[in-house]
Backbone as CSV, one residue per row, in Angstrom:
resi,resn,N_x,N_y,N_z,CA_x,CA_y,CA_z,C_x,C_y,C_z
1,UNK,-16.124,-36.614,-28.845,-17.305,-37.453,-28.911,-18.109,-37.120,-30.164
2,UNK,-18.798,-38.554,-30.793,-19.531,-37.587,-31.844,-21.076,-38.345,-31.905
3,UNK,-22.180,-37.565,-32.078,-23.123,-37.767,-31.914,-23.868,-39.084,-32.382
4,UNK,-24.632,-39.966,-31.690,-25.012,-41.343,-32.395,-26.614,-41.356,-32.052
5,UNK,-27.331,-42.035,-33.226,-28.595,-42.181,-32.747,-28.658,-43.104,-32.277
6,UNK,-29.603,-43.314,-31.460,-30.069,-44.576,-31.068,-31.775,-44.909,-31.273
7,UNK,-32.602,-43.897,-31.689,-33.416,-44.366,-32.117,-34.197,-43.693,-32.967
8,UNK,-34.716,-43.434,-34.487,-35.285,-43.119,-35.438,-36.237,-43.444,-35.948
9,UNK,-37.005,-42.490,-36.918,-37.985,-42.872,-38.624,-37.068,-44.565,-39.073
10,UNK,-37.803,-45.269,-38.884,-37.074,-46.563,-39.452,-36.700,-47.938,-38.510
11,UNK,-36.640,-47.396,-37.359,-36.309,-47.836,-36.310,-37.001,-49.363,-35.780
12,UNK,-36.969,-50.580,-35.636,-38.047,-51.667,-34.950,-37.931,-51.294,-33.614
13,UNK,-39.716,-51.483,-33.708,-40.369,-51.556,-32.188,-41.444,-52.386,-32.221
14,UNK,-41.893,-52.635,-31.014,-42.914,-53.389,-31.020,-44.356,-52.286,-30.277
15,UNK,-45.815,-52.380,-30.739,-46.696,-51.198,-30.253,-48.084,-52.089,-30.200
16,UNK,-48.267,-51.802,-29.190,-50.179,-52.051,-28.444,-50.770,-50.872,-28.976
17,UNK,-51.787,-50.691,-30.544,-52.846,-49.762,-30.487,-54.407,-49.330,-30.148
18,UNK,-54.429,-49.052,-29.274,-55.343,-48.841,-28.089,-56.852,-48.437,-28.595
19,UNK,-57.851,-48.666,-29.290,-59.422,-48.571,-29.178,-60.136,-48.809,-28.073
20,UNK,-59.928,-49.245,-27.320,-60.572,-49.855,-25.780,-59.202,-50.067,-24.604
21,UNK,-59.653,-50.144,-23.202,-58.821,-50.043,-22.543,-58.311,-51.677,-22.435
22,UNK,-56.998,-51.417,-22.863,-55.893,-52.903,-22.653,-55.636,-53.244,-21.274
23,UNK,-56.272,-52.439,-19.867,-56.138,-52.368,-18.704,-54.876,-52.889,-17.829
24,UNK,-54.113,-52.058,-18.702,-52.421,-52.821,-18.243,-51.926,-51.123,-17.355
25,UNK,-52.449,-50.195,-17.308,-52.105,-48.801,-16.788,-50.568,-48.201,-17.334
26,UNK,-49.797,-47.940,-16.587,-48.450,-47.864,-17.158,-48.088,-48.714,-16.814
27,UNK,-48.045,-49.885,-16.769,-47.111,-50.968,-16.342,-45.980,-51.268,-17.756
28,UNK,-46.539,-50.842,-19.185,-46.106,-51.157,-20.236,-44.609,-50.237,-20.131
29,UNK,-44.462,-49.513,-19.829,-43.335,-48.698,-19.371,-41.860,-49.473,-19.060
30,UNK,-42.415,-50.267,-18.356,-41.153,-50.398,-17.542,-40.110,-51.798,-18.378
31,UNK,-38.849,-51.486,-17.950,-38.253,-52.434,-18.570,-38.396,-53.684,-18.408
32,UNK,-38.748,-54.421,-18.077,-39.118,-55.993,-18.181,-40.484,-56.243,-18.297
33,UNK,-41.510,-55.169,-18.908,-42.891,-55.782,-18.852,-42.595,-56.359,-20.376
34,UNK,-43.187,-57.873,-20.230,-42.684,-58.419,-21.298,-44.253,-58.222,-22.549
35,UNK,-43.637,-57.772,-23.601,-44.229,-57.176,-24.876,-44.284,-58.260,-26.286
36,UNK,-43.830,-59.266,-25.970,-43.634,-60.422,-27.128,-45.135,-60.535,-27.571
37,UNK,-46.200,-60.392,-27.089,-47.310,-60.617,-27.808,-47.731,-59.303,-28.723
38,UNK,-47.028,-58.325,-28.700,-47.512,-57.060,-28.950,-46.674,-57.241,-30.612
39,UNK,-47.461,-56.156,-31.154,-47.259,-56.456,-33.083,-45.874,-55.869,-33.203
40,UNK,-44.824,-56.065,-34.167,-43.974,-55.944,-34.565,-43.894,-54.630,-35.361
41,UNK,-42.793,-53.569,-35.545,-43.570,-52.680,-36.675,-42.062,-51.433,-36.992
42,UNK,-42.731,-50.711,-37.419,-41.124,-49.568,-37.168,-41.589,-48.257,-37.202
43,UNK,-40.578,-47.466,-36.890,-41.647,-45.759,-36.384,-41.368,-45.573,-37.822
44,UNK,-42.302,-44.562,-38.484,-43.424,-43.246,-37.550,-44.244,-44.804,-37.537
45,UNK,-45.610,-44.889,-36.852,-46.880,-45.268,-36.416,-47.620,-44.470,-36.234
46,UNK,-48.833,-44.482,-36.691,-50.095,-43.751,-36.339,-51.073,-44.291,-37.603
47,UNK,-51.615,-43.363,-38.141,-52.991,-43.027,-39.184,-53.061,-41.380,-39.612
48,UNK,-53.779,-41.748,-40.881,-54.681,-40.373,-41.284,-55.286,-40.747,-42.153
49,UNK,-56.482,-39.968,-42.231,-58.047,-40.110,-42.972,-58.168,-39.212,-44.124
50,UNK,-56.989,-37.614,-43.709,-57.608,-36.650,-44.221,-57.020,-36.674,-45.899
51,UNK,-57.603,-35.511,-46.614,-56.843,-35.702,-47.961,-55.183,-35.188,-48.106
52,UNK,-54.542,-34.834,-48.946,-53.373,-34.463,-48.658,-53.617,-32.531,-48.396
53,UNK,-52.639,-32.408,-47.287,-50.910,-32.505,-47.295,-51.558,-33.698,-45.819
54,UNK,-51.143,-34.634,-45.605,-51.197,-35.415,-44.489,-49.774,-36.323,-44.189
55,UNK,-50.113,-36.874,-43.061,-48.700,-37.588,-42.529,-48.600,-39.070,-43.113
56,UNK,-49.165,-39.607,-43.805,-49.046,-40.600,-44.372,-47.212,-41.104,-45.087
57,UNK,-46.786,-39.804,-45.265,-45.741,-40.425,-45.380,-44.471,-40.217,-44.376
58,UNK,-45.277,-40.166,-43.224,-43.924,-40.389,-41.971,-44.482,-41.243,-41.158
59,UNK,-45.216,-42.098,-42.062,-46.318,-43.163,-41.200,-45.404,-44.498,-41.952
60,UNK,-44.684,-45.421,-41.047,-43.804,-46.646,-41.796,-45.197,-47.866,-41.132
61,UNK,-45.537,-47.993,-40.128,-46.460,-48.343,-39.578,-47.421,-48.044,-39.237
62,UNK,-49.013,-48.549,-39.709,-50.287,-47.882,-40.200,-51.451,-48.614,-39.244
63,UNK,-51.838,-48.202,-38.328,-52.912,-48.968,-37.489,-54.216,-48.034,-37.526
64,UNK,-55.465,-49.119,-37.085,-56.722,-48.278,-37.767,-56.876,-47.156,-36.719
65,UNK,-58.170,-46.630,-37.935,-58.691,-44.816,-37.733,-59.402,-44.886,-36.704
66,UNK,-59.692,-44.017,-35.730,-60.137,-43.729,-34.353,-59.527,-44.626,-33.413
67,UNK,-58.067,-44.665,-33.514,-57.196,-45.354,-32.167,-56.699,-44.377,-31.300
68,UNK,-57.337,-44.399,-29.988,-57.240,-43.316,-28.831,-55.617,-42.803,-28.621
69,UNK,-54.773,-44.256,-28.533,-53.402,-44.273,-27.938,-53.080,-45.321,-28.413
70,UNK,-51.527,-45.556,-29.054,-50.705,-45.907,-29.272,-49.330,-45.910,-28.416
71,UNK,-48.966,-47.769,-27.697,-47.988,-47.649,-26.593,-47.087,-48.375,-27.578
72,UNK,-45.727,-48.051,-27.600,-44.451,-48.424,-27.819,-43.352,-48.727,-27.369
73,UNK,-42.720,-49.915,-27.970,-41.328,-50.332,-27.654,-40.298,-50.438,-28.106
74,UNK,-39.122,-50.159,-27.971,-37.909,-50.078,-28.883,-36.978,-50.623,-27.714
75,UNK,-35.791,-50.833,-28.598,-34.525,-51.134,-27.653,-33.106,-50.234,-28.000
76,UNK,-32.461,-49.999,-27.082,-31.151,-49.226,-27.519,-30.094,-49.587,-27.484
77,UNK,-28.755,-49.911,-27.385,-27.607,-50.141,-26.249,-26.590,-49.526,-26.316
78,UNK,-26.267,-49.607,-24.746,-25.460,-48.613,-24.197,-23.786,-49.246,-23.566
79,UNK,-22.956,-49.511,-23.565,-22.186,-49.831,-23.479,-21.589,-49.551,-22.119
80,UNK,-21.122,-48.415,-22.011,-21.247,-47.142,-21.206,-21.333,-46.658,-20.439
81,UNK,-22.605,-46.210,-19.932,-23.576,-45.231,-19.277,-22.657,-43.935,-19.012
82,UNK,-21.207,-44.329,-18.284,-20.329,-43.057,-17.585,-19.790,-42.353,-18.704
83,UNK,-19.951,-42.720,-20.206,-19.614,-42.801,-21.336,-20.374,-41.656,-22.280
84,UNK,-21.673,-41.380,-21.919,-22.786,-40.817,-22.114,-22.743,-39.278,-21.979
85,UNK,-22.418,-37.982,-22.836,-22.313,-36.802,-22.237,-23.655,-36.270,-21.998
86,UNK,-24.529,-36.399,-22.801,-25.724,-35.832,-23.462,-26.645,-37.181,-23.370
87,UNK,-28.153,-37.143,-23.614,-29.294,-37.582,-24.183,-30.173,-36.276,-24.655
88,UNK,-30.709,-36.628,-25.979,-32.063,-35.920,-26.566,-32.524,-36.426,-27.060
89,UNK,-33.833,-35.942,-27.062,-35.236,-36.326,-27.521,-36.047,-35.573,-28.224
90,UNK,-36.787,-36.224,-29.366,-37.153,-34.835,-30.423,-38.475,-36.039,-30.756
91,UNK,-39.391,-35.392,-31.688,-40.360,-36.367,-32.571,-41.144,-35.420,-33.804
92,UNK,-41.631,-36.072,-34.563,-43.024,-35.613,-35.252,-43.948,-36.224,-35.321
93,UNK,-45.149,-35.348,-34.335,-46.123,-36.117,-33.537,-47.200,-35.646,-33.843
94,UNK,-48.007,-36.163,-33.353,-49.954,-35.392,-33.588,-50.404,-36.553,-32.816
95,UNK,-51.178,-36.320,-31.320,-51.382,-35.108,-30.931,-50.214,-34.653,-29.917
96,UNK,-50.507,-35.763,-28.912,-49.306,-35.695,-27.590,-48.949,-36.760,-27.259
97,UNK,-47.189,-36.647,-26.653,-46.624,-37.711,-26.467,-45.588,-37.629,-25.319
98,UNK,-45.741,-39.113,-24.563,-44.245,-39.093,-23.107,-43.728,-40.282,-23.383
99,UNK,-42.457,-40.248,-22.846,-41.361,-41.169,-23.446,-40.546,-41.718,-21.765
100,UNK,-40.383,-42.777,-21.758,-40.014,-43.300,-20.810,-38.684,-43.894,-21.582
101,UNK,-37.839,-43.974,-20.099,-36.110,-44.735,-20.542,-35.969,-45.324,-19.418
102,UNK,-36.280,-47.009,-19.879,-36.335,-48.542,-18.782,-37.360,-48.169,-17.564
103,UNK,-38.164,-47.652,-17.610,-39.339,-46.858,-16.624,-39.888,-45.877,-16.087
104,UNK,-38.612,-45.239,-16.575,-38.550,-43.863,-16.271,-38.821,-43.024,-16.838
105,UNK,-39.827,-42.122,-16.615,-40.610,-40.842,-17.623,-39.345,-39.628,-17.766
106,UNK,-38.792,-39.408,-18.802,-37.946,-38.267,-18.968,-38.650,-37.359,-20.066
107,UNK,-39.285,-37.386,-20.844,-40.143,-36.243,-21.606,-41.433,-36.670,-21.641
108,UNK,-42.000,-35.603,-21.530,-43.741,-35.060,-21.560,-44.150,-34.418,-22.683
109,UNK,-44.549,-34.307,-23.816,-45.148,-32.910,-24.227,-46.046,-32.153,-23.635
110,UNK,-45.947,-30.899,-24.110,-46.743,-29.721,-23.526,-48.404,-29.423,-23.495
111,UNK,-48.797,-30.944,-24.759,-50.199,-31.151,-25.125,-50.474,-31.653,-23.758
112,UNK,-49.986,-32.768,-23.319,-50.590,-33.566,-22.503,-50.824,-33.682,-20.704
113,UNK,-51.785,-33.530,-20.552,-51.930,-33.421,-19.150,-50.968,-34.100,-18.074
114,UNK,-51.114,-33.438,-16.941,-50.005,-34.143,-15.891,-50.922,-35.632,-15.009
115,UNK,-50.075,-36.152,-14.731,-50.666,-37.260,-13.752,-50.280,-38.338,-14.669
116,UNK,-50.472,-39.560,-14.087,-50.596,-41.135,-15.250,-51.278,-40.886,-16.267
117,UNK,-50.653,-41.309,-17.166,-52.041,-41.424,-18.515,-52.590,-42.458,-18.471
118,UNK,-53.704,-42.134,-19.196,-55.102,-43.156,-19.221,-54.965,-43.599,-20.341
119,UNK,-55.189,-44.784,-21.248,-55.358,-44.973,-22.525,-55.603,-43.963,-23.425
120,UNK,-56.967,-43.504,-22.631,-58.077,-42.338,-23.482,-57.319,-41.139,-23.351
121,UNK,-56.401,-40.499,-22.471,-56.180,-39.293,-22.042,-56.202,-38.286,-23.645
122,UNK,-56.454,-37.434,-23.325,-57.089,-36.376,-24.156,-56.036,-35.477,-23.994
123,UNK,-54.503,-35.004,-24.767,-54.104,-33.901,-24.655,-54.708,-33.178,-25.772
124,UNK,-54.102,-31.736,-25.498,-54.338,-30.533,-26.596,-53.956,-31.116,-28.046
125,UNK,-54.108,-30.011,-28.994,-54.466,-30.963,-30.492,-52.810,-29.891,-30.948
126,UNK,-52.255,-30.728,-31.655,-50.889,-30.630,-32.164,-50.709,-31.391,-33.235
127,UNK,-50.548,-30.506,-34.121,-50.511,-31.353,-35.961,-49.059,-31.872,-36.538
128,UNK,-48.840,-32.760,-37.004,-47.405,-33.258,-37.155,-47.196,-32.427,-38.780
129,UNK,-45.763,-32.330,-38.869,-45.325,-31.728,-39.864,-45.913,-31.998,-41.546
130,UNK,-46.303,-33.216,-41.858,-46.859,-33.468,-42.313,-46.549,-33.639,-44.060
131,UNK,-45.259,-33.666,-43.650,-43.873,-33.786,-44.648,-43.638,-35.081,-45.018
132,UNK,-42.752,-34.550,-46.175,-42.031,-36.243,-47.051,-41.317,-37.112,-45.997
133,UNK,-40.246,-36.279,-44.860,-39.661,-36.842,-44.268,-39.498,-35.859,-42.462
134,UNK,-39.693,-36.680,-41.856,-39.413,-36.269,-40.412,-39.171,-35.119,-39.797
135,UNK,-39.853,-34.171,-39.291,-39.157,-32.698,-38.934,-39.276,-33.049,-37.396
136,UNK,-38.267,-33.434,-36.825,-37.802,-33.546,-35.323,-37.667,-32.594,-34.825
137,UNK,-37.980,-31.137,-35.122,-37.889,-30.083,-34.027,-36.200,-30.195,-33.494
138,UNK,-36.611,-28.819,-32.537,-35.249,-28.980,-31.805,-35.253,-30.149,-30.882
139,UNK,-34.065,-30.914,-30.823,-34.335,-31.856,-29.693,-33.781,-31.472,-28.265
140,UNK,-34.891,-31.941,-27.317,-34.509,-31.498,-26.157,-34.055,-32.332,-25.535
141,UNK,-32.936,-31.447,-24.244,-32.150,-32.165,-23.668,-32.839,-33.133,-22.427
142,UNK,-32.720,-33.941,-22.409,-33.413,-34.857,-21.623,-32.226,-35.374,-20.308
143,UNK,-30.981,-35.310,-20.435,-30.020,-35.879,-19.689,-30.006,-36.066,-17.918
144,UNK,-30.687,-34.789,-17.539,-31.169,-35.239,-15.988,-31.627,-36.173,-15.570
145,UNK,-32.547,-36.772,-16.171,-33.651,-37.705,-16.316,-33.293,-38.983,-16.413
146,UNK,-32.659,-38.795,-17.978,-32.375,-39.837,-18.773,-31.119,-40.898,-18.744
147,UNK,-29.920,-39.630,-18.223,-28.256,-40.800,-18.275,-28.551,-41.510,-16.944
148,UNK,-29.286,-40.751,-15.617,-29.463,-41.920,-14.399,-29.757,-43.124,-14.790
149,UNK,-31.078,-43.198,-15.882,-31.915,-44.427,-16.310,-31.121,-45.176,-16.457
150,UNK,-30.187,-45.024,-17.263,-29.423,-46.126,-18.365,-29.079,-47.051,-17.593
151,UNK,-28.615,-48.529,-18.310,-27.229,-49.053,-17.374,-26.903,-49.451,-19.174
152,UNK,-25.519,-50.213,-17.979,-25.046,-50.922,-19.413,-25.397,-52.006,-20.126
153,UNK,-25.619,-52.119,-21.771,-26.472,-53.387,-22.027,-27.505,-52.477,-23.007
154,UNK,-28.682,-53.593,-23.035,-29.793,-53.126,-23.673,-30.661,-52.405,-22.698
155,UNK,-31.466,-51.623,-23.516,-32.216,-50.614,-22.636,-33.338,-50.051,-23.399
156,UNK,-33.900,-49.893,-22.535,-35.735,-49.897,-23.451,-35.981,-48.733,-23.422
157,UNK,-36.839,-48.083,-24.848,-37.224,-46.885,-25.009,-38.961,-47.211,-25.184
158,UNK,-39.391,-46.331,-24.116,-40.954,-46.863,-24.384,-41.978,-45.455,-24.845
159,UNK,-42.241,-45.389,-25.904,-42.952,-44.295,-26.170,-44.658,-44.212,-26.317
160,UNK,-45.235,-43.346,-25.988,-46.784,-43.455,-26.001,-46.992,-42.243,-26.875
161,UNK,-47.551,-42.373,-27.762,-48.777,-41.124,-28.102,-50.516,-41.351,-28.105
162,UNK,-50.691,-39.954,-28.057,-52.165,-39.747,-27.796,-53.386,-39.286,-28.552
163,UNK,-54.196,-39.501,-28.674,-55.047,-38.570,-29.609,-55.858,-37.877,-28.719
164,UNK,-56.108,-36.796,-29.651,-57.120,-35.824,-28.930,-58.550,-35.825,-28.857
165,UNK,-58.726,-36.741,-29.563,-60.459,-37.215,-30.051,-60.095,-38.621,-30.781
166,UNK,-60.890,-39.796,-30.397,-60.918,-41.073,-31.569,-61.232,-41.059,-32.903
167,UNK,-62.136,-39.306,-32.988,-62.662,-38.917,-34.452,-62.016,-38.396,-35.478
168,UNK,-60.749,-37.983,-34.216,-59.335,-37.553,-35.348,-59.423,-37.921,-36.190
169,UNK,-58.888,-37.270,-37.147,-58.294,-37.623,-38.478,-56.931,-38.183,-38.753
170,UNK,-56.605,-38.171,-37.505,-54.884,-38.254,-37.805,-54.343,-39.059,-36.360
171,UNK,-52.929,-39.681,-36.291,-52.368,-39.399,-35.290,-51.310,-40.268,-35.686
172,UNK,-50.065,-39.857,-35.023,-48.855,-40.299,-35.490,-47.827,-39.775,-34.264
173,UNK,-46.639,-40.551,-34.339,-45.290,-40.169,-33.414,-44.043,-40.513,-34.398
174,UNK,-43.022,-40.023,-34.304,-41.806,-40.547,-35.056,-40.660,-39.696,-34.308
175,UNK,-39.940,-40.561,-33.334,-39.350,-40.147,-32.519,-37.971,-40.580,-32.961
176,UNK,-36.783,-39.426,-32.005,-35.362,-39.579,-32.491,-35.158,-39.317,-31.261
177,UNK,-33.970,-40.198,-30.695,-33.290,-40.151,-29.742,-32.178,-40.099,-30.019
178,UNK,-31.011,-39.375,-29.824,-29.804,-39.326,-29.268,-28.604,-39.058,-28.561
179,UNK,-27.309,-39.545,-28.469,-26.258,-39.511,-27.363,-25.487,-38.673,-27.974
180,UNK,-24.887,-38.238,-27.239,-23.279,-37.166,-27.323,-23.920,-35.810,-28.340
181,UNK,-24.569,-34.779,-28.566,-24.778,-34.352,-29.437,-24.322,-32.988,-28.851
182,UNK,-23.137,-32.727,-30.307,-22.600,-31.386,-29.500,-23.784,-30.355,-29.223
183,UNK,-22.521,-29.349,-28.065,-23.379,-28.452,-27.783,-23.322,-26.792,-27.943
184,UNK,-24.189,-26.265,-28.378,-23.339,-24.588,-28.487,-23.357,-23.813,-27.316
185,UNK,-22.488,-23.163,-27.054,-23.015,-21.955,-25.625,-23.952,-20.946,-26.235
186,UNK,-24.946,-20.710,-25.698,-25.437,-19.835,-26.068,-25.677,-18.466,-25.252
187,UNK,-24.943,-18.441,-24.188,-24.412,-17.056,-23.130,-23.096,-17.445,-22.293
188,UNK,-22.506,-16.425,-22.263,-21.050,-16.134,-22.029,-19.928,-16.773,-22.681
189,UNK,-18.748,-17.165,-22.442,-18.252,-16.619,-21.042,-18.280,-15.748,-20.693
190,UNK,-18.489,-15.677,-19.297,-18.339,-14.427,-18.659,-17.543,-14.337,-17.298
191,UNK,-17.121,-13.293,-16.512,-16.103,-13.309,-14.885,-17.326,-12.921,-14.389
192,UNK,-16.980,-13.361,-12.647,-17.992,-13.212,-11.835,-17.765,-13.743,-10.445
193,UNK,-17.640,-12.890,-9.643,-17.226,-13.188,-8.133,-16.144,-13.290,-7.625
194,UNK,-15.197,-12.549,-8.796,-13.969,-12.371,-7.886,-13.191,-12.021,-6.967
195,UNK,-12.254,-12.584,-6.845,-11.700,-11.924,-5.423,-9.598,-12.080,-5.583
196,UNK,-9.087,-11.536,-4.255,-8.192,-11.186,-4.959,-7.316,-12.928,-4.759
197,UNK,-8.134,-13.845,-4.852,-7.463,-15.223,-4.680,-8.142,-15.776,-6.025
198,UNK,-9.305,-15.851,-6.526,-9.850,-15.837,-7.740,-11.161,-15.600,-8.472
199,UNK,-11.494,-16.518,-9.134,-12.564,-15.794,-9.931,-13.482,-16.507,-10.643
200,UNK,-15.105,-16.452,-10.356,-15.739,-17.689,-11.104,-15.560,-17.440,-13.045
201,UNK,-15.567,-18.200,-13.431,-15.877,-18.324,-14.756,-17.406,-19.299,-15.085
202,UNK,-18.620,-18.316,-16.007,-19.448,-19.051,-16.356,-19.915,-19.024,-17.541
203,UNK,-21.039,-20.100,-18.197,-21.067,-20.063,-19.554,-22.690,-20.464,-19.419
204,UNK,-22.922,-20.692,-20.859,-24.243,-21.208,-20.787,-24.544,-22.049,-22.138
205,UNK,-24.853,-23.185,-21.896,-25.303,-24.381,-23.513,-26.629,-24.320,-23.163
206,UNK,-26.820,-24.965,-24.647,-28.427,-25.490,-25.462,-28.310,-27.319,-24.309
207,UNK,-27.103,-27.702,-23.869,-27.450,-28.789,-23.638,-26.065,-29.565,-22.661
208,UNK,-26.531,-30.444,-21.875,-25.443,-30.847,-20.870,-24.041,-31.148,-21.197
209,UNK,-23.298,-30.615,-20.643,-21.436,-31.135,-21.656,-20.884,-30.721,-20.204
210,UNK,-19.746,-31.545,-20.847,-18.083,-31.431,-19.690,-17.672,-30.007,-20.133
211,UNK,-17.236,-29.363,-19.376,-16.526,-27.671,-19.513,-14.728,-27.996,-19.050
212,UNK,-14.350,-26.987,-19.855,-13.109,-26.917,-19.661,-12.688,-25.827,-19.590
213,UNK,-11.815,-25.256,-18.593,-11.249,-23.796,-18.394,-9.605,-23.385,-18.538
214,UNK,-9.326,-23.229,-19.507,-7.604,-23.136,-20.237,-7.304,-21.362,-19.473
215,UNK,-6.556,-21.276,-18.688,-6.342,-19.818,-18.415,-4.622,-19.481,-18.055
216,UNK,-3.958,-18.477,-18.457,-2.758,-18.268,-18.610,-2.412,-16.727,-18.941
217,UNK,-1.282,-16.223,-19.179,-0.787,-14.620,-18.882,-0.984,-14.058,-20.456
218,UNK,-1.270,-14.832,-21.598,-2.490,-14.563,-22.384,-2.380,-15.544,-23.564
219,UNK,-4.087,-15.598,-24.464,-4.088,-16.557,-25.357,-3.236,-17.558,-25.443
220,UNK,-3.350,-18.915,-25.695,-2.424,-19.920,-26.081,-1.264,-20.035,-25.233
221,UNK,-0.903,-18.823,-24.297,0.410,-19.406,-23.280,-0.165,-20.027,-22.613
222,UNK,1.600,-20.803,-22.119,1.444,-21.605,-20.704,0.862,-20.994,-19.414
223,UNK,0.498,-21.763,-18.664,-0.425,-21.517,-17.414,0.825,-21.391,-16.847
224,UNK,1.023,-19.565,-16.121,1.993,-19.957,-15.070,1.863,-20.339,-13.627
225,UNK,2.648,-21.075,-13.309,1.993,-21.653,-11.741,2.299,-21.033,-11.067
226,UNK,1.087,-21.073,-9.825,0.885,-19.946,-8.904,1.823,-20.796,-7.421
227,UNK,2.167,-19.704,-6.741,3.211,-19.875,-6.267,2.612,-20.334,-4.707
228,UNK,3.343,-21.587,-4.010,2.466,-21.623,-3.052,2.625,-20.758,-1.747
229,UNK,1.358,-21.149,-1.160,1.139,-20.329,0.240,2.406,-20.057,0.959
230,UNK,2.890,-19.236,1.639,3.342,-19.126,2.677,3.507,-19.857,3.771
């Protein structure tokens, strides 16, 4: 499998930027709330006021200064779904941001409070990289969440960010999503619980994958077959 984006810096979406309450709650979330009146545009989105080093240039789409929240829409497609090893999710954001897939909330940041968000919601203050081009962090694995969402077809990525004050100076999102992205182990293999019939084998990844267990009388030989019961 080899890794594909499905959504980037560059990307069309369509985004409601929020100064007053649009009194729609999360309904904007979900896959069929229909968004055709909402402005046309492409990520990053946000603003900044301040002088440089600022995010202005991971800003492709520019909406005015003191906008509380910024709601977003994108589309993906999936062909697939059983097809799917992996989903991740990464961004460069200021302040806080949650990401829904066809309605479904699969990432939160750590700025932002728990419960529904409010237009206004107020997470903690988190500065975006503030670079020529995109620093997506590590992306996290989202796949619990996220491969249920899918089906096959088109499929909506709905992203929100937040500001921490309307007086900000800043605020921006530029999100990357993607499928199949290898994975490293990052503990074991290791044996564990054996017995004299057999023996667990375990490992540990950065991120969800199919495992495979090759075992034989050593390296690269054939598996000899075990002889049956009695």
């Amino acid at each position: 499998e080899q890794e594909t984006v499905l959504v980037q810096a560059g990307s069309p979406m369509r985004y409601l930027d929020n100064r007053s309450n649009p009194g729609i709650g999360t309904t904007w979330t979900a896959e069929a709330f229909a968004d055709g009146s909402w402005t046309t545009g492409a990520y990053g989105v946000g603003y900044d006021t301040a002088g440089p080093p600022n995010a202005l240039s991971l800003i492709a789409t520019l909406v005015p200064s003191a906008t509380s929240s910024v709601y977003t829409r994108a589309t993906f497609f999936i062909s697939d779904p059983s097809q799917v090893s992996n989903l991740r999710i990464g961004a460069d954001w200021d302040d806080g941001w949650i990401v829904w897939i066809n309605g479904v909330e699969v990432y939160r940041s750590q700025e932002m409070p728990a419960g529904a968000p409010d237009w206004n919601s107020a997470p903690a203050l988190h500065e975006s990289s503030n670079a020529a081009a995109p620093n997506y962090g590590a992306l996290v694995d989202i796949s619990a969440a996220g491969i249920p969402a899918l089906h096959a077809g088109t499929n909506v990525l709905a992203v929100g960010v937040w500001n921490n004050s309307s007086s900000s100076s800043d605020l921006v999102v530029v999100p990357k999503l993607v499928r199949d992205s290898p994975v490293t182990v990052t503990r074991g293999p290791y044996l564990q619980k054996g017995t004299p019939e057999g023996i667990v084998v375990r490992w540990r990844t950065d991120g969800s994958s199919s495992g495979v267990v090759r075992y034989g009388p050593a390296p690269g030989a054939p598996r000899t077959p075990r002889p049956a019961p009695p």
